[in-house]
C-alpha positions as CSV (number, residue, x, y, z in Angstrom):
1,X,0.0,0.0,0.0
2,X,2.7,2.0,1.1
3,X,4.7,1.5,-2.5
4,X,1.4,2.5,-4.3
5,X,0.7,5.1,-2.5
6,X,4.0,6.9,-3.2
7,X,3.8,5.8,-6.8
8,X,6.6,3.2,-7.0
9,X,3.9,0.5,-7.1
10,X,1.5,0.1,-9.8
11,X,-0.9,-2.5,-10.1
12,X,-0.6,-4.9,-12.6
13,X,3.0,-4.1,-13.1
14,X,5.2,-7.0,-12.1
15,X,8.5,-5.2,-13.8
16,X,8.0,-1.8,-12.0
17,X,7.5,-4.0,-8.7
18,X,10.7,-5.6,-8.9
19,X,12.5,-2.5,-10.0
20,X,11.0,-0.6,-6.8
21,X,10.7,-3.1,-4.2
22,X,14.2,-3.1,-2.5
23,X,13.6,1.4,-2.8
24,X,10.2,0.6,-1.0
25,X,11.0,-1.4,1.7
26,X,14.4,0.6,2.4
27,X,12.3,4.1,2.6
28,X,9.8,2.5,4.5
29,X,11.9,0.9,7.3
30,X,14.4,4.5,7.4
31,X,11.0,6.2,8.0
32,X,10.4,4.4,11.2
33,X,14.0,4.0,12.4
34,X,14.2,0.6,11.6
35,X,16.6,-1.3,8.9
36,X,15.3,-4.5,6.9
37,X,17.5,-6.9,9.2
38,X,15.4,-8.9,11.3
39,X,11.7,-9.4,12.4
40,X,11.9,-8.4,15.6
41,X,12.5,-4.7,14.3
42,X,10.2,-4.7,11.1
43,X,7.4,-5.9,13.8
44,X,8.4,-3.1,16.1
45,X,7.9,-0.5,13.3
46,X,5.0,-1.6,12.2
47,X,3.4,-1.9,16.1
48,X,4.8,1.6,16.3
49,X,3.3,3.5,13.6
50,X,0.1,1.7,14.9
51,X,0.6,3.3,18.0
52,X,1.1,6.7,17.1
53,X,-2.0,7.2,14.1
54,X,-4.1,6.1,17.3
55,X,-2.4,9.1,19.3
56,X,-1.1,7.2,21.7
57,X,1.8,8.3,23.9
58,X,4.5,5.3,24.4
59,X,7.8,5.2,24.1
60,X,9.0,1.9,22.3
61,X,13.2,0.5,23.0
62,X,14.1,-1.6,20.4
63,X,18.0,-3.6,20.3
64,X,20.0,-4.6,17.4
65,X,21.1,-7.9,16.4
66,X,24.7,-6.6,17.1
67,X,23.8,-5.6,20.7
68,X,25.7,-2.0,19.9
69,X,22.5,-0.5,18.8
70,X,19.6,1.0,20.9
71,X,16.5,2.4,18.7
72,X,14.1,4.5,20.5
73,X,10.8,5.5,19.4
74,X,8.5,7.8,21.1
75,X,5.8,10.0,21.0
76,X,3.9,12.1,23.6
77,X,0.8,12.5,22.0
78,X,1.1,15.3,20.1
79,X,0.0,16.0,16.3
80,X,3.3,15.5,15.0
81,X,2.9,13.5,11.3
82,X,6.2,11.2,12.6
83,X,6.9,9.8,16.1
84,X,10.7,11.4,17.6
85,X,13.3,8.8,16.5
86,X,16.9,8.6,18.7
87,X,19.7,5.4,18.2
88,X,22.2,5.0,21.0
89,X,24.7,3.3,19.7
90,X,28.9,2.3,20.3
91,X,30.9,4.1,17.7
92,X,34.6,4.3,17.5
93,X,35.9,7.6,16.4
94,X,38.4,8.2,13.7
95,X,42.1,8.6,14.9
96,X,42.1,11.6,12.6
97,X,39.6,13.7,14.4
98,X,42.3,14.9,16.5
99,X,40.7,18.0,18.1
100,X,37.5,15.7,19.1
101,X,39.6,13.1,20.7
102,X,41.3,15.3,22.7
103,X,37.8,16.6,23.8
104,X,36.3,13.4,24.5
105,X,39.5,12.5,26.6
106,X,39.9,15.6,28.6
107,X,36.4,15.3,29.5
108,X,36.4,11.4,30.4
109,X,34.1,10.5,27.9
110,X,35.7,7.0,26.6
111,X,33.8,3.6,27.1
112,X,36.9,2.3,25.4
113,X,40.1,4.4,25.3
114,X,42.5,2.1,23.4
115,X,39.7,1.7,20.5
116,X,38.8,4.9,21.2
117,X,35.0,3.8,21.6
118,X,32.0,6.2,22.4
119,X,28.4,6.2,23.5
120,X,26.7,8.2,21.4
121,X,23.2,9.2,21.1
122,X,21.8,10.5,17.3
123,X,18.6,12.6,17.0
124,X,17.3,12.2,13.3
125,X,14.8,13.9,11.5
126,X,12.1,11.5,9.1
127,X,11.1,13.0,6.0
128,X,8.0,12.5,4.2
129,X,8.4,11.1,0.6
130,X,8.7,13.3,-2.5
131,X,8.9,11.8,-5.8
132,X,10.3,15.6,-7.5
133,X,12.7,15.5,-4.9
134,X,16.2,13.9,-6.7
135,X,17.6,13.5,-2.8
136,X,14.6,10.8,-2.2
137,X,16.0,8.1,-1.3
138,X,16.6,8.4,2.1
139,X,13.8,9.0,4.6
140,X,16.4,9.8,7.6
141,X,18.7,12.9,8.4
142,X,21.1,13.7,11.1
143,X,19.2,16.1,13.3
144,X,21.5,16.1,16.4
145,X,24.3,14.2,18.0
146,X,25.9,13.9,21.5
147,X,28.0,12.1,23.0
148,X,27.3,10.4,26.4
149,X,29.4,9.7,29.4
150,X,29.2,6.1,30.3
151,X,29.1,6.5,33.9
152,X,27.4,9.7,34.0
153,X,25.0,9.8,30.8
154,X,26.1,13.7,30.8
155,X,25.9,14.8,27.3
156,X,28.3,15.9,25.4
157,X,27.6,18.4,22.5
158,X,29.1,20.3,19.8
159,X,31.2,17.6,18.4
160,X,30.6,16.2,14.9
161,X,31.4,12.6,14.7
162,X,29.5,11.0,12.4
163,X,28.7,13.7,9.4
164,X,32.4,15.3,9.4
165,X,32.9,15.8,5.2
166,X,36.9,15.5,6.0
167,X,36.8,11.6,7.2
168,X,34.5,11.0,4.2
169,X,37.4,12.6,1.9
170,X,40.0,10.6,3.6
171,X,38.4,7.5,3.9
172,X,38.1,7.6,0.0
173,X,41.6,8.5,-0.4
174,X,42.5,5.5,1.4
175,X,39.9,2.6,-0.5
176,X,41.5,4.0,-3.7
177,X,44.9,3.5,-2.8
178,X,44.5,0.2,-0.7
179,X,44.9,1.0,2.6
180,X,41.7,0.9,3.9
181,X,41.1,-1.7,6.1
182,X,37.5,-3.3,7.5
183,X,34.5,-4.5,6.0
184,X,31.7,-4.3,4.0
185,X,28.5,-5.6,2.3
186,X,28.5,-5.4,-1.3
187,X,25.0,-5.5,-1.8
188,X,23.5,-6.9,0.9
189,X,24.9,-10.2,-0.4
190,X,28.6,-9.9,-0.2
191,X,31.1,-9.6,2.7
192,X,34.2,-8.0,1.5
193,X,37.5,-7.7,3.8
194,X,40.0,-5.1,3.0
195,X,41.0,-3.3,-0.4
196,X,44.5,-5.2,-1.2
197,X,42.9,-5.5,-5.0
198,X,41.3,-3.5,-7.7
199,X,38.0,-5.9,-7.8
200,X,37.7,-5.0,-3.9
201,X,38.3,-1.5,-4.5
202,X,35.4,-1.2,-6.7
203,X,33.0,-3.1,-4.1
204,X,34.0,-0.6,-1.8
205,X,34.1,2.1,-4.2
206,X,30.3,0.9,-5.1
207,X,29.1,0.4,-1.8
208,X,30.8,4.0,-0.5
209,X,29.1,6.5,-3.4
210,X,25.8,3.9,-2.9
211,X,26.0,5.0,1.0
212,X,27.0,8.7,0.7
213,X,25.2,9.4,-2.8
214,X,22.3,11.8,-1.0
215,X,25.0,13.3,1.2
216,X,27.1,13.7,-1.9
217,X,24.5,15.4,-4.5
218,X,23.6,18.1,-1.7
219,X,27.5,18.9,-0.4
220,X,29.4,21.8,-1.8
221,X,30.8,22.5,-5.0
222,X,34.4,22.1,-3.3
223,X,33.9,18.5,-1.5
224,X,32.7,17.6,-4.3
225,X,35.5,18.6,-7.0
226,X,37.8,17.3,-4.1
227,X,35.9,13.5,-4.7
228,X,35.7,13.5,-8.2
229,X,39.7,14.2,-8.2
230,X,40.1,11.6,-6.5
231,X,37.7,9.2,-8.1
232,X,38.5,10.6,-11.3
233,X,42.3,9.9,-11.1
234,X,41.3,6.3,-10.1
235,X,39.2,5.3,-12.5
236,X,39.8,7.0,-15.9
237,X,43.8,6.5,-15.0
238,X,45.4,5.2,-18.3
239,X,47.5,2.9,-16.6
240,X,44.4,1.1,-15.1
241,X,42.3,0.7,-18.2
242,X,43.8,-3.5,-18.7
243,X,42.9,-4.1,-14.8
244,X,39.4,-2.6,-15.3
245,X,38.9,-4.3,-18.6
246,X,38.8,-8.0,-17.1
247,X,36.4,-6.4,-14.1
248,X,33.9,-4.6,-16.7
249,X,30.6,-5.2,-15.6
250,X,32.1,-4.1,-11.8
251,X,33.8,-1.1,-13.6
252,X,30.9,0.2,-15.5
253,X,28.2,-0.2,-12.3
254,X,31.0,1.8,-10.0
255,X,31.3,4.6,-12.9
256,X,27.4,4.6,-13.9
257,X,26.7,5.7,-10.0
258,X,29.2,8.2,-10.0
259,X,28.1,9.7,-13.2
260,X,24.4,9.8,-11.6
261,X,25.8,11.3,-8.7
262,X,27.5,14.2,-11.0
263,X,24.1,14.7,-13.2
264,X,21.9,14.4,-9.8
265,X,23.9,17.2,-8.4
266,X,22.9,19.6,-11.6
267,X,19.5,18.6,-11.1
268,X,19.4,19.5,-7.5
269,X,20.4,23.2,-8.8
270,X,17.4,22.9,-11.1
271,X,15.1,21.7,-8.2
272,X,16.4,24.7,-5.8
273,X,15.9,27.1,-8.4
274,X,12.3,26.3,-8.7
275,X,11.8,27.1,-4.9
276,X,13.6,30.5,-6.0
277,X,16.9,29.5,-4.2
278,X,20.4,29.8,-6.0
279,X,23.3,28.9,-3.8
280,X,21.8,29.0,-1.0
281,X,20.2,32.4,-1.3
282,X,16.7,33.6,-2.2
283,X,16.4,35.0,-5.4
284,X,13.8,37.1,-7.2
285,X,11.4,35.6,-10.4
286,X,13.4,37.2,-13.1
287,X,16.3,35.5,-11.8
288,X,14.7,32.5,-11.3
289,X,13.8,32.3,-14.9
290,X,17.3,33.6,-16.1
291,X,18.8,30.8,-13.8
292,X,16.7,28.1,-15.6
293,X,16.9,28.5,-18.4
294,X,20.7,28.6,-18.7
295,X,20.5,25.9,-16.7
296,X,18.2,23.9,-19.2
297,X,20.0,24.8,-22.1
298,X,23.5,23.2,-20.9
299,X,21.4,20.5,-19.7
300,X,19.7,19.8,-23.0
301,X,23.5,18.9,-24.3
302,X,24.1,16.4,-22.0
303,X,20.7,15.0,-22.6
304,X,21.7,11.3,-24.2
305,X,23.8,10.5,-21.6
306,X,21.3,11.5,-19.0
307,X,19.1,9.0,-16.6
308,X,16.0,8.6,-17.6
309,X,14.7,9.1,-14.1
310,X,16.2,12.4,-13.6
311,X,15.0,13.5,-17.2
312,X,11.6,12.9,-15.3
313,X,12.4,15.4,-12.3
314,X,14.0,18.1,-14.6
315,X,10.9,17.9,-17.0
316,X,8.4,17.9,-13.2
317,X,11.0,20.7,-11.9
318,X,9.9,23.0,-15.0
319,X,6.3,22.4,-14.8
320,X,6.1,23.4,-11.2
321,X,8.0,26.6,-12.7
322,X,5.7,27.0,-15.7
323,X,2.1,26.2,-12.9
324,X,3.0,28.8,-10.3
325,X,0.0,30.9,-9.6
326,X,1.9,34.6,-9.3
327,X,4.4,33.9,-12.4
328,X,1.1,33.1,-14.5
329,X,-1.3,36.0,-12.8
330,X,1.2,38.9,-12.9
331,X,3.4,38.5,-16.1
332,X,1.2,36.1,-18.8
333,X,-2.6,36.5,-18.1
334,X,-1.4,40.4,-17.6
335,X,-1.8,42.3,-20.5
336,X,1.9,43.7,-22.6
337,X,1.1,47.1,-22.0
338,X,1.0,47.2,-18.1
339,X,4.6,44.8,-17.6
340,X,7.6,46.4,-16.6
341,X,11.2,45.7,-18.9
342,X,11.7,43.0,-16.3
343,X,8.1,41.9,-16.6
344,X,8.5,41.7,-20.4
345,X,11.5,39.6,-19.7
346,X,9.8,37.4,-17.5
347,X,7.1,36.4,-20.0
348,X,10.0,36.2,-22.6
349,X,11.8,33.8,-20.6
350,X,8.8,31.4,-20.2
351,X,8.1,31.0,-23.4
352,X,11.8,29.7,-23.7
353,X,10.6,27.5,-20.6
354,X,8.2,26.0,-22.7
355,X,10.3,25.3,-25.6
356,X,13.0,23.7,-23.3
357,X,10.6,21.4,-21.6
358,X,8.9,20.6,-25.0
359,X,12.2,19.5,-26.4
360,X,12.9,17.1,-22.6
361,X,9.3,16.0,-23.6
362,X,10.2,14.5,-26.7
363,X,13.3,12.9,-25.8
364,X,11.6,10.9,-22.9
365,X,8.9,10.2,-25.7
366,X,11.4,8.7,-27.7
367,X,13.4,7.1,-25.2
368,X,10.4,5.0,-24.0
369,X,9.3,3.9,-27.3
370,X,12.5,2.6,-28.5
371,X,12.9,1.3,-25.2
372,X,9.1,-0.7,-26.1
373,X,10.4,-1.7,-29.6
374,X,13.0,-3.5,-27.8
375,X,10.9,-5.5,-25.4
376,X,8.7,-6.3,-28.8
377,X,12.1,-7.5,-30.4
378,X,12.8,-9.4,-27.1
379,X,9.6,-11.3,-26.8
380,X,9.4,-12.5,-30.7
381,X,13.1,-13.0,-30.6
C-alpha cells in the first residue's frame, strides 16, 4: 500500500515491482528507524506506527542484532505527522579527528580508550516522501548528535562525529589507494575484507558513493571537486584501463553511479531554483527564470547521456515553474502594455521554458518507445 501510494507500485505491473521493491521497503523501514534486518525490528515498526496514528503516547526500546544499537521510538501525543526517533549506539571515532579526541579525553568521555570507543546518542529527523525531490532516497537525516558519558550519561555536545565531510574525503583517499582496512557488504549479499585488490576497491568504491550518494549530490561544489579528483584519477587512470577491462561489468556499475551522482547534483540546482533558491540564497522571479533557463540549455546537451529518471524530475521541476499561480497571474494573463522591462523579460523567458521542456518531452517520448520496440524484439526473438 505504502509503494502505491507513493507511486513506485502500480498495479498490474510485475517489472516496476521488482524494480521498486528493495527502494520501498528501504524508505519504508528509514522512516520508522528501523533497517530490513530482522523481524523483531520490522514488527516493532509496524506496532509503532500503529501506535502513534491512534495518538497514543509510548515510548518503544528496540536492540540490534549486534547488541551495539539501541532504537528508541517515542511520541507524547502530540500532532506530530512522525513519532521522535533517537539510536544509541557504540561508535569508534576516527584517529584523525584529532581536536574531538582530545575533547572526549579531557572530559572522560571513553567507554573504550584504546579503540577509542563512544556512547553516542543520534537525533534524526524523518522526511515524508517526495517523488520531485532527486535526494529521495533516504527517509532519515542527522538532526542532532551527543556524545554520552558512560558512567554519568552527561551529554556531550558540539562535536561532529559521524557527518564530518573531512573523514568522508580521507576514507576515500584510502579505498583508492588500498589501505583501507575493515568490512563491507557489497549489496547486501557480499562480505568484503580489506581493499588489497582493484576488484575489492570497486565493491568498496560501489558500496561508499551507494551509501554517501544523497550526502554527496547536496555537499558543496568544493567537496565535491575534491571527490571526483580523486575518483576521477582512479578510475579513468590510463595505466588502469587493462585491470578494469577484465572487471567490466564491476567497472561500468561503479562509474554509472558516480556519473548519476555528477548529473543528480545539476538537477538539484534545477530543483532549488524552482523554490527560488540559487546557492543557497533567495532570489527574485526574473532570476529564477534567467537561472533556468541557462540551466536547461546546458542541460539539453548532456541530454543522451542522462538518466532517464532524472529527465523525469527536470521535466516535473519545469512544470512546477511554468504552474506557479503569481508567475502566470502577474506576467502572462497580464496584458503587454502594463509589464515592466523585467516583466517583459519574465514572459520572454517562459516562453523559452516551454520550448526547453517541450524538447525534454520529446526525448523521454522517444526514449520510452525505443525502449518498447526493444521488449517487442525481445519477446518474438
Amino acid at each position: 500500500r505504502f509503494g502505491i501510494r507513493i507511486g513506485k507500485f502500480v498495479y498490474g505491473d510485475s517489472d516496476m515491482y521488482e524494480r521498486n521493491r528493495m527502494f520501498v521497503y528501504q524508505y519504508l523501514m528509514e522512516l520508522y528507524g528501523f533497517p530490513i534486518v530482522s523481524e523483531r525490528r520490522t514488527s516493532s515498526a509496524l506496532f509503532a506506527r500503529k501506535l502513534h496514528k491512534m495518538g497514543e503516547r509510548f515510548l518503544l526500546r528496540v536492540m540490534g542484532q549486534t547488541d551495539r544499537t539501541l532504537t528508541t521510538y517515542l511520541s507524547n501525543g502530540e500532532s506530530r505527522r512522525y513519532p521522535l526517533l533517537e539510536k544509541i549506539a557504540l561508535v569508534a571515532v576516527d584517529e584523525d579527528q584529532e581536536e574531538a579526541l582530545n575533547i572526549i579525553d579531557r572530559d572522560g568521555f571513553f567507554l573504550d580508550k584504546s579503540r577509542r570507543v563512544v556512547i553516542m546518542r543520534i537525533t534524526y529527523r524523518q522526511h515524508r516522501f517526495d517523488s520531485s525531490n532527486v535526494r529521495q532516497d533516504r527517509a532519515l537525516s542527522v538532526a542532532g548528535q551527543e556524545v554520552l558519558h558512560p558512567l554519568t550519561g552527561e551529554p556531550l555536545r558540539g562535536l561532529n562525529i559521524i557527518k564530518d565531510t573531512s573523514n568522508m574525503f580521507l576514507r576515500l583517499n584510502d579505498i583508492v589507494r588500498g589501505e583501507f582496512t575493515g568490512r563491507i557488504v557489497y549489496k547486501r549479499t557480499e562480505v568484503v575484507e580489506n581493499t588489497d585488490t582493484d576488484a575489492k576497491r570497486l565493491k568498496f568504491l560501489y558500496t561508499w558513493l551507494t551509501k554517501h550518494q544523497r550526502r554527496m549530490i547536496s555537499y558543496s561544489d568544493e567537496f565535491f571537486a575534491n571527490v571526483s579528483k580523486v575518483l576521477s584519477g582512479y578510475l579513468f587512470e590510463p595505466d588502469n584501463a587493462e585491470i578494469f577491462d577484465s572487471m567490466r561489468d564491476l567497472y561500468q556499475e561503479v562509474c554509472t553511479r558516480f556519473s548519476y551522482i555528477q548529473q543528480a547534483r545539476r538537477v538539484r540546482i534545477l530543483e532549488d531554483i524552482c523554490q527560488r533558491t540559487f546557492k543557497g540564497v533567495r532570489i527574485t522571479y526574473r532570476q529564477m527564470m534567467l537561472e533556468a533557463v541557462a540551466l536547461l540549455n546546458e542541460l539539453k546537451f548532456e541530454l543522451v547521456n542522462f538518466f532517464p529518471a532524472l529527465v523525469d524530475d527536470i521535466i516535473e521541476c519545469v512544470e512546477r515553474i511554468l504552474r506557479d499561480r503569481y508567475l502566470r497571474r502577474n506576467y502572462l494573463d497580464a496584458p503587454e502594455s502594463s509589464l515592466t522591462r523585467a516583466g517583459l523579460e519574465i514572459r520572454k523567458n517562459y516562453g523559452r521554458l516551454v520550448s526547453l521542456q517541450d524538447g525534454f518531452k520529446a526525448a523521454r517520448k522517444a526514449r520510452l518507445g525505443a525502449e518498447s520496440r526493444l521488449m517487442k524484439d525481445v519477446t518474438v526473438a
